[in-house]
C-alpha positions as CSV (number, residue, x, y, z in Angstrom):
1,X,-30.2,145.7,150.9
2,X,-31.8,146.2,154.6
3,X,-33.4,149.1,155.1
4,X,-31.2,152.2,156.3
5,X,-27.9,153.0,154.7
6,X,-24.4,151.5,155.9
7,X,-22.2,153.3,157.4
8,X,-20.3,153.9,154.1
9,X,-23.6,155.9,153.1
10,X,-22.5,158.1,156.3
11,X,-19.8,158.7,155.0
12,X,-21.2,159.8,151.5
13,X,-17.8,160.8,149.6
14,X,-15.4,159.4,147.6
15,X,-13.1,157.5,150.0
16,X,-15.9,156.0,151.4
17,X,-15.9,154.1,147.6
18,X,-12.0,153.7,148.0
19,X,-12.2,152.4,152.0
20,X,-15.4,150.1,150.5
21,X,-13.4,148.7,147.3
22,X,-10.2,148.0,149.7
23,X,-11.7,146.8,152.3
24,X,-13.9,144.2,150.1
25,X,-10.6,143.4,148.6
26,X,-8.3,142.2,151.6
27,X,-11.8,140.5,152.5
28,X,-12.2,138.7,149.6
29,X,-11.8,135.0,148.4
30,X,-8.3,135.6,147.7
31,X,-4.7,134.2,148.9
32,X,-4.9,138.1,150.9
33,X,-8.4,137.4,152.2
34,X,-6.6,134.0,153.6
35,X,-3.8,135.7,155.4
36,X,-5.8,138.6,156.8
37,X,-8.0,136.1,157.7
38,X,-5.1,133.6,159.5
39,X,-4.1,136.9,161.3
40,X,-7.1,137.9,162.8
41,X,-7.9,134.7,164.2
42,X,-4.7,134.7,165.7
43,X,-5.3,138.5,167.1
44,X,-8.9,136.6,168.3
45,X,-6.9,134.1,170.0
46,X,-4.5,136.3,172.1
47,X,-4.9,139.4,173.4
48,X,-1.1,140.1,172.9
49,X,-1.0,139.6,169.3
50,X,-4.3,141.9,168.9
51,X,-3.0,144.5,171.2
52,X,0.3,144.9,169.6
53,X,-1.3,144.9,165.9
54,X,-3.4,147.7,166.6
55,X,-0.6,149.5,168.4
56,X,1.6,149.2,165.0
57,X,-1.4,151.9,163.2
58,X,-2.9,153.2,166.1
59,X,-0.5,153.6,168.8
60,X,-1.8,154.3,172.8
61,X,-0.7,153.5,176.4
62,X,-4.7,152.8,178.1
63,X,-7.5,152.6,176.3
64,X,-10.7,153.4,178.1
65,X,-12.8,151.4,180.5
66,X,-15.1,149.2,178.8
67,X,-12.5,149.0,175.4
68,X,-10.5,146.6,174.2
69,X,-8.2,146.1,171.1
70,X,-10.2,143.6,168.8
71,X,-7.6,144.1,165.7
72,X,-6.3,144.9,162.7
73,X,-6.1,144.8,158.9
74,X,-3.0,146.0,156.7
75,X,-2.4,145.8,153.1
76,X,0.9,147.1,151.9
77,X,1.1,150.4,150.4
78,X,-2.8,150.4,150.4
79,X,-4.9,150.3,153.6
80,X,-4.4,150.0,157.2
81,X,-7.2,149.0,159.8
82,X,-7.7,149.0,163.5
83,X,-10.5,148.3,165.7
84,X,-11.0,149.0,169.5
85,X,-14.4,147.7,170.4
86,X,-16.6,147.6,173.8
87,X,-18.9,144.1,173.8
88,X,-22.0,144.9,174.9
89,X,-23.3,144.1,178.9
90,X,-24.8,140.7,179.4
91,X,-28.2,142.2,180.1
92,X,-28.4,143.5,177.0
93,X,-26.6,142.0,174.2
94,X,-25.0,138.4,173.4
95,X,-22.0,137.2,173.0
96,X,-19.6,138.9,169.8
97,X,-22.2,141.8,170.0
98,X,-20.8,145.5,170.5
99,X,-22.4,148.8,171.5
100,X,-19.5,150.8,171.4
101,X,-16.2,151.2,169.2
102,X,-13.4,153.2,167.9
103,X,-11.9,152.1,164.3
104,X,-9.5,154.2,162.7
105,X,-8.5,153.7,158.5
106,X,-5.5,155.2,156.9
107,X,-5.8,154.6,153.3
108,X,-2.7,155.7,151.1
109,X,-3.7,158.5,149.0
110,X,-2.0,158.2,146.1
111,X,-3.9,161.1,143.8
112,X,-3.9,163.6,146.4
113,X,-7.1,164.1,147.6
114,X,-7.4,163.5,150.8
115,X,-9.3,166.6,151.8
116,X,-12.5,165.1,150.5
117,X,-13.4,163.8,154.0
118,X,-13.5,167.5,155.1
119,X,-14.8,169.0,152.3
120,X,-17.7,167.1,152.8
121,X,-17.9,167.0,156.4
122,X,-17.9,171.1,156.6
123,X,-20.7,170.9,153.9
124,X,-22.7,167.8,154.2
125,X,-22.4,167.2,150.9
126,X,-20.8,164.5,148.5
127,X,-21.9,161.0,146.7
128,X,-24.7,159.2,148.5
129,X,-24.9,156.1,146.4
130,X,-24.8,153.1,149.0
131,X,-21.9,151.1,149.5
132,X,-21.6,147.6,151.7
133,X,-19.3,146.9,154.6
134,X,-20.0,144.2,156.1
135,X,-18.6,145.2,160.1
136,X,-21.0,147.8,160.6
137,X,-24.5,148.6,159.7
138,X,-25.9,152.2,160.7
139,X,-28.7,154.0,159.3
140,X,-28.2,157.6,160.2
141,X,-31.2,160.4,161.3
142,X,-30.4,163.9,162.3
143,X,-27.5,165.6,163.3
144,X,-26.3,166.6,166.5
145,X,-23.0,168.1,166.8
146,X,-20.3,169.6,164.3
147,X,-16.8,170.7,165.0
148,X,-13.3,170.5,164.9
149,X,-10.2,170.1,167.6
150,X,-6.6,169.7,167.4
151,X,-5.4,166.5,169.5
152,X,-1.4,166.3,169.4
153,X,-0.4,166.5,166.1
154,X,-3.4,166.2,164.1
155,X,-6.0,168.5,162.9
156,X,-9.6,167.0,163.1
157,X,-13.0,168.1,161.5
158,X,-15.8,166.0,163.1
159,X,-19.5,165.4,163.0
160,X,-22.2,163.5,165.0
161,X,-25.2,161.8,164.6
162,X,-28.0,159.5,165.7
163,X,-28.7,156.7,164.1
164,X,-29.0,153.0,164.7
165,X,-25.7,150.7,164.5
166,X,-25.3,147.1,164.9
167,X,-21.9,145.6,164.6
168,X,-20.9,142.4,164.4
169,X,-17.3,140.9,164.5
170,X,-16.3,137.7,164.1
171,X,-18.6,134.4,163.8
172,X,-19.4,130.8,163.9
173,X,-16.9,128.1,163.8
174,X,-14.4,129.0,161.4
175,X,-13.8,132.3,163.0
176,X,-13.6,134.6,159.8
177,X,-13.2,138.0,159.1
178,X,-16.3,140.1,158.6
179,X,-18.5,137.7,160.8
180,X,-20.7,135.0,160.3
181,X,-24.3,135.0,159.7
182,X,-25.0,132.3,161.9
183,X,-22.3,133.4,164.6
184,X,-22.8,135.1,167.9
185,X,-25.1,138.2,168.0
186,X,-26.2,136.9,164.6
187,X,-30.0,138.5,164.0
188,X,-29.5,141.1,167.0
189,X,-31.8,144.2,166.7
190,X,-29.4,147.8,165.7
191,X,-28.7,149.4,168.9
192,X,-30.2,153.4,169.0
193,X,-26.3,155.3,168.8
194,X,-24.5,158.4,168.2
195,X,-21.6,157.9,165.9
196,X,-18.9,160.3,165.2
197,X,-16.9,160.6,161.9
198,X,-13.3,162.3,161.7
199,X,-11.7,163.3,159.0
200,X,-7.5,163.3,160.2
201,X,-5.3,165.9,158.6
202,X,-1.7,165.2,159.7
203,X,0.2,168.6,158.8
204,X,3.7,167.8,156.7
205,X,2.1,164.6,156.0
206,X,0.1,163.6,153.0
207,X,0.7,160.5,152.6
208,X,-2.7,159.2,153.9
209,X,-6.3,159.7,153.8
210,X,-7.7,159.1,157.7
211,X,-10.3,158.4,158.8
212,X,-11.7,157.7,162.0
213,X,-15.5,156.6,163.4
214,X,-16.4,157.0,167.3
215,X,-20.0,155.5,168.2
216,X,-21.6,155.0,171.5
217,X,-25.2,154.0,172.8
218,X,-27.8,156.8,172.8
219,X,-28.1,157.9,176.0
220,X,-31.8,158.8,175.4
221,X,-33.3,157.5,172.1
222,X,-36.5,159.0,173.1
223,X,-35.4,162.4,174.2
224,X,-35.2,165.4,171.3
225,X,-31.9,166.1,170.0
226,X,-32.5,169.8,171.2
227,X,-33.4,168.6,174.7
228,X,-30.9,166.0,175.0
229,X,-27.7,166.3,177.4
230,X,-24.8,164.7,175.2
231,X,-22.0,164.9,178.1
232,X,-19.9,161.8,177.9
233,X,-21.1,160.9,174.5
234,X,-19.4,160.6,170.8
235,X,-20.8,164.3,169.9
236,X,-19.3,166.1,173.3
237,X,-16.4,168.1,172.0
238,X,-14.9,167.4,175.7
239,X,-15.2,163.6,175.4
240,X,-14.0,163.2,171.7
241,X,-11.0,165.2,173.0
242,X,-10.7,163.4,176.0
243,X,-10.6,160.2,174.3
244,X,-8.3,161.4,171.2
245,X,-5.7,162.1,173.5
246,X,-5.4,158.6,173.9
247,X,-3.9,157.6,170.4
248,X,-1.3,159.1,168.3
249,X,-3.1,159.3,165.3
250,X,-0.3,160.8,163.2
251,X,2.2,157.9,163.8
């Protein structure tokens, strides 16, 4: 395993385990890895088809500049997945490479528990044992920013912090889920970030655990977290709220 934890680690509690084991299910060699995989090469192929998937779990109107709707994963009375993603500028990333992103996960929460992202957001603690996921890779410093907001309908506990993430979707030729290792941006260096993770609490509705992850380029990977100015970035309270607003998040 590469040196750093995955973003999973981030995440450090139980449903990261449960988000790991489903998502390595609907990607695996199986007749459902097939037809997730049919699906998001048709999502790849037209804008439409990506746009209205993602609008199905995570509905909006606009996204932001600079984002698009890159798609998204379901598996029936399990998981649901979407990604918004922002490929990186020409000067200084390659083609399937992305600097900036906002994925969203509902996963059904059968035992009740779907606190746990909170509970261990408000105390930083919970099981750090690494997990993979192949879409993103980050390996997480300090922290720089704790909180929690109300956007519409839903209740959110949030924290930020630096860290290096490198994403990667899609691939070579066949175009397959989870991305190739000889596709574009294959090899790219991590990119110095702040990412965000949300736990989701939908009052009158426990249905689902959600989960949502807001990352963004550094905008000085040099300057002291003390010293920095985080305006515009995945920890300012204003921005996260700003962008929030965008997406029903309870639908």
């Amino acid at each position: 395993m590469p040196t750093g934890s995955r973003v999973t680690t981030f995440l450090g509690c139980g449903c990261a385990a449960v988000l790991a084991l489903f998502l390595a299910g609907a990607l695996s060699v199986t007749f459902l890895s097939y037809r997730a995989g049919q699906r998001l090469e048709r999502q790849a192929d037209d804008p439409a088809v990506a746009a209205r998937d993602v609008r199905r779990i995570l509905p909006y109107e606009e996204l932001p500049a600079g984002y698009r709707p890159l798609g998204a994963l379901s598996v029936p009375l399990t998981f649901d997945l979407a990604m918004v993603l922002g490929p990186a500028g020409p000067a200084t990333g390659a083609d399937g490479e992305y600097d900036r992103g906002f994925l969203y996960v509902r996963v059904r929460d059968w035992l009740g528990r779907g606190d746990r992202t909170r509970r261990w957001i408000e105390s930083g603690q919970g099981d750090a044992a690494p997990l993979e996921q192949e879409q993103i890779d980050f390996a997480p410093r300090e922290v720089v920013g704790r909180g929690a907001l109300t956007s519409g309908r839903a209740e959110i506990t949030w924290v930020a912090r630096r860290g290096d993430v490198r994403v990667k979707v899609g691939g070579g030729d066949g175009g397959e889920a989870g991305g190739d290792a000889a596709g574009p941006g294959a090899g790219a260096p991590p990119r110095a970030s702040v990412l965000t993770l949300m736990d989701v609490e939908c009052p009158g509705d426990a249905r689902y655990e959600r989960v949502a992850i807001w990352f963004a380029p550094d905008p000085s990977p040099q300057t002291p977290t003390g010293e920095q100015d985080w305006a515009g970035t995945p920890a300012d309270p204003r921005a996260l709220a700003a962008l929030l607003a965008r997406f029903d998040l309870c639908a």
